[in-house]
N, C-alpha and C positions, 0 to 999 in steps of 0.2 A: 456534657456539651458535645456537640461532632464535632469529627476529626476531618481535616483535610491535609493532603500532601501536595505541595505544587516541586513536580520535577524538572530542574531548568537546565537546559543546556547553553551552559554561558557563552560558546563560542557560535552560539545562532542568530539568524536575524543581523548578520555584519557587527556581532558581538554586542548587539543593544540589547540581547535577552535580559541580564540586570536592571535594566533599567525598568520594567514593566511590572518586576516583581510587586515593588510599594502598592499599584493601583489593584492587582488582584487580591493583595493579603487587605485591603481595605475593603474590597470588594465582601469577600468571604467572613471577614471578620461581623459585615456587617449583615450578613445570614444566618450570624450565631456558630459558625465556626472555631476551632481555634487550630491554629495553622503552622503547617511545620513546611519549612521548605529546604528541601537538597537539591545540591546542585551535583550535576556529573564532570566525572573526570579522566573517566576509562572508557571503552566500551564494554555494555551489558550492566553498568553502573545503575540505569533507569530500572531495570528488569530486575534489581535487585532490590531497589527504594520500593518496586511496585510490589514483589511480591512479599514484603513484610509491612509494606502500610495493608494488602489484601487480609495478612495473619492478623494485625492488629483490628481488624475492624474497622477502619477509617469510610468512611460515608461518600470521601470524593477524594479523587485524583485529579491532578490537572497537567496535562503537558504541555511544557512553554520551551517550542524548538522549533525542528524541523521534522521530516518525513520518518529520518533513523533513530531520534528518541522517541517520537509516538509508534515505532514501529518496536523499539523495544521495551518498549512502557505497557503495551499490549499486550506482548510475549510472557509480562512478569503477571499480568492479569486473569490471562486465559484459562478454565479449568480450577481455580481456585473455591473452595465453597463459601466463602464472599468475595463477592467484585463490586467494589465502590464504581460509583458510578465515574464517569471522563469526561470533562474538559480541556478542550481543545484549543490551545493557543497558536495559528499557523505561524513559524518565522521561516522556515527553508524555505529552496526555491520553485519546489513544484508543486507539496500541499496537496496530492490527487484526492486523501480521505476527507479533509476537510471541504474540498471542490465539490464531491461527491454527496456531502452534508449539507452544503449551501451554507456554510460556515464562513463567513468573510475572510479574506485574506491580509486585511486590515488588522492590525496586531491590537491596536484601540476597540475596531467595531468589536471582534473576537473575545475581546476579555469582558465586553460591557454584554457577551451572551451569557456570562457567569450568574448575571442576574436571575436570568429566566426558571421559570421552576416546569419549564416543558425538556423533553428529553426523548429519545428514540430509541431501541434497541436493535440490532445492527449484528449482519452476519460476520463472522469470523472463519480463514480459512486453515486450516490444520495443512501442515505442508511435513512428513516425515514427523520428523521431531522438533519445529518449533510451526510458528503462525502466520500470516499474511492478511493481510486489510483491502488489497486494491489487486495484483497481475502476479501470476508466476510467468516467466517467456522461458523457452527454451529452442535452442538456435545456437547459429555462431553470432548473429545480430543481439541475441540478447547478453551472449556476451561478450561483444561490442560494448553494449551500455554499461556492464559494468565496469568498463575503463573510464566513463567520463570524470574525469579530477574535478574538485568541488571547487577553483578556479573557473573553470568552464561551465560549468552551474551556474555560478553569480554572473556570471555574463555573459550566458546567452539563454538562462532559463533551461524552461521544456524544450527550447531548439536543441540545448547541448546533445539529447539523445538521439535525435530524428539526424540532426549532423553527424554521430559516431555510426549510425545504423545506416547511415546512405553510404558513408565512406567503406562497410562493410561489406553491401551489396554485391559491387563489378568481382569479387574474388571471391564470392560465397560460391558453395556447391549445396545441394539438397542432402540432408540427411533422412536414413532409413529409422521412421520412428512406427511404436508400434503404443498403440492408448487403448487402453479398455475406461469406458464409462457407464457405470452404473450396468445394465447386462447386454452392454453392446462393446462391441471393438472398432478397430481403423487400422488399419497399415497401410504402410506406403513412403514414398519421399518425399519431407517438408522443409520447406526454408525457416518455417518458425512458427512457433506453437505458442500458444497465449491462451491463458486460462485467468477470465479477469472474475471478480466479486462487483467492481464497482463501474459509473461509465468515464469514473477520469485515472487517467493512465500517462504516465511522461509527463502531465500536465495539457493532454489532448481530452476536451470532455466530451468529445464524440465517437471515438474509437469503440464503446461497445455503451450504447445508449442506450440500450435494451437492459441494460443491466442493474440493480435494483440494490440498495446497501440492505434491505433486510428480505428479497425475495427466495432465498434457502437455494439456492443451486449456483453452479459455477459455468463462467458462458465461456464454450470452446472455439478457439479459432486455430483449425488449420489450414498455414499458404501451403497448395501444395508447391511442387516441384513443376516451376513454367520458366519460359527465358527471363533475361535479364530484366528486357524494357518491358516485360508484362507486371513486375514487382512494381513498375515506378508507374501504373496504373492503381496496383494498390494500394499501395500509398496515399494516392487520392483518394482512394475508398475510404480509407481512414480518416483522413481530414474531413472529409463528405458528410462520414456516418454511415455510411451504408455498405461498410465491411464483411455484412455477412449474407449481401447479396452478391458479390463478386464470385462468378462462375469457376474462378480458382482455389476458390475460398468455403472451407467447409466449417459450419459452425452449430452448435449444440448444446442445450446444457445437460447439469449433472449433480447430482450432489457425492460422487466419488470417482475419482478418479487413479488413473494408475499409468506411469509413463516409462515407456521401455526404448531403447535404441542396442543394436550392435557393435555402435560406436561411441567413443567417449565422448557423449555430452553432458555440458555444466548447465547449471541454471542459475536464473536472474530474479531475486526475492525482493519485490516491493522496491527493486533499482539496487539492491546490493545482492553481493555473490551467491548464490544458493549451491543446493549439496551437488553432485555430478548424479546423471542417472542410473539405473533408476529409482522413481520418485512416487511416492503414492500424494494424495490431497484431498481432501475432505472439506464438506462445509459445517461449520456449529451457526447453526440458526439463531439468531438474534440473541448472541450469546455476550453482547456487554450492550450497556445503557449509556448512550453519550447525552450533553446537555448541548439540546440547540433550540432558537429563539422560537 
C-alpha cells in the first residue's frame, strides 16, 4: 500500500489546523493510502518528519501550516534520493508558494486538490546550507521584516511587511554590495537586494511577475542607492509590477549567485532570519513535484 505523511502544525490557521486533519486522512485513505500523521512542536520538527518519511519511501507529503512548515518540510526534502511528492495545505498568512501555484488559499478548496492526480515540478533555491521556495532580500529593510511578530501577521497580513519596510526607509543608508551572477558581476550601493524564484513575495503577486516556479534561474533585483522619495516611487513599481523597469532598479537573472558586502549584512529566508553575508545561492530546477488541480 502507499505511504503518506500529512505534517501539521497545530498552532496554524488561528490553531484550526487539527481540525482539517479528518477530511485529508479520508481524503488519502480513499487513494489507497495509508496515513501517518505528525504533528510539530519545535522548530525543524517538519524537516525532520520529512526527511525520514523521504528514507522511508512514502509516495506523499503533505504540509498543513503555514509558510515556515512548508518551508521546513522542504528543507527536509530537498536532495534526498526519494522525494515524495507535496501537498500543499495554505493556513499562514501570506502563502507566497502556494499564491504562486495557484493553489487556493482556502484550507477546504486546498485539501479537495488532494484529489487531483495532476502535479507540477518546481524549482527549488539552494541558499549556503539550507533552501528557499519564493525571495532571499538582503538590506536593512529585509531585515526590517524579519522583525514582523506573528501578532502582526494575523492582522494586517502581507501589509505587516510593507509596513515594517516603509517604517525602515526614512533612516536607511545604501549599502556597498558586491554580486557575482553566473559570469558577470555588480558593485555598487544598494538599498536592497531581492533574489526571487517565484512572482509572489510578502503576499504582493506582482513584485517580480516575470518569474516562473519551474523556469530554472533566479530574477535579480537591485534598488540602487537614490533619495528617499525616489524609494517610495519604488515601491509603486512593485505594487504595479513593473519593478524591473524602474530606471533605479537593476534586474537580471541567474541560475548562481554569490553576495559579498564590506559591511555586516544579514539576510531574510522566505520571511525568516537568514545567515549574514556573505551568501552564495543556487537554483535546483524542478527539483520536487507538488500536486495541483
Amino acid at each position: 500500500m502507499k505511504k503518506a505523511m500529512i505534517i501539521v502544525n497545530p498552532s496554524s490557521g488561528k490553531e484550526e489546523a487539527l481540525n482539517y486533519i479528518e477530511q485529508i486522512v479520508k481524503i488519502l485513505e480513499g487513494k489507497q493510502y495509508k496515513v501517518r500523521t505528525m504533528l510539530t512542536e519545535k522548530e525543524l520538527d517538519a524537516t525532520k518528519y520529512c526527511s525520514d518519511a523521504c528514507e522511508a519511501e512514502y509516495e506523499l507529503i503533505v504540509s498543513l501550516g503555514g509558510d515556515g512548515t512548508l518551508h521546513e518540510t522542504i528543507n527536509g526534502m530537498v536532495d534526498q534520493n526519494h522525494r515524495p511528492k507535496l501537498g500543499i495545505i495554505p493556513l499562514g498568512t501570506v502563502n507566497d508558494f502556494a499564491r504562486a501555484l495557484n493553489i487556493s488559499l482556502s484550507p477546504k478548496e486546498a485539501i479537495d486538490t488532494l484529489k487531483s492526480d495532476h502535479s507540477k515540478k518546481v524549482d527549488i533555491g539552494s541558499f549556503d546550507d539550507r533552501y528557499f521556495v519564493n525571495i532571499v532580500a538582503i538590506g536593512a529593510i529585509a531585515e526590517a521584516t524579519s522583525e514582523v511578530s506573528p501578532e502582526q501577521k494575523t492582522k494586517f497580513g502581507p501589509l505587516a511587511y510593507l509596513m515594517e519596510g516603509a517604517k525602515t526607509l526614512a533612516g536607511t543608508n545604501a549599502y556597498p554590495l558586491h554580486i557575482k551572477y553566473d559570469d558577470k558581476e555588480w558593485s555598487g550601493n544598494s538599498f536592497l537586494f531581492l533574489a526571487t524564484l517565484t512572482n509572489s513575495t510578502g503576499g504582493f503577486e506582482k513584485l517580480s511577475p516575470e518569474a516562473k516556479v519551474n523556469d530554472g534561474v533566479l530574477h535579480g533585483y537591485i534598488i540602487k542607492d537614490v533619495p528617499t522619495i525616489r524609494l517610495i516611487s519604488i515601491v509603486t513599481s512593485v505594487l504595479r509590477g513593473n519593478l524591473k523597469e524602474d530606471k533605479d532598479v537593476e534586474h537580471f537573472t541567474a541560475k548562481k549567485l554569490y553576495v559579498s558586502s564590506s559591511q555586516k549584512l544579514h539576510t531574510n529566508v522566505d520571511g525568516e532570519e537568514g545567515n549574514p553575508l556573505p551568501v552564495s545561492m543556487e537554483v535546483k530546477p524542478q527539483h520536487i513535484e507538488v500536486i495541483v488541480d
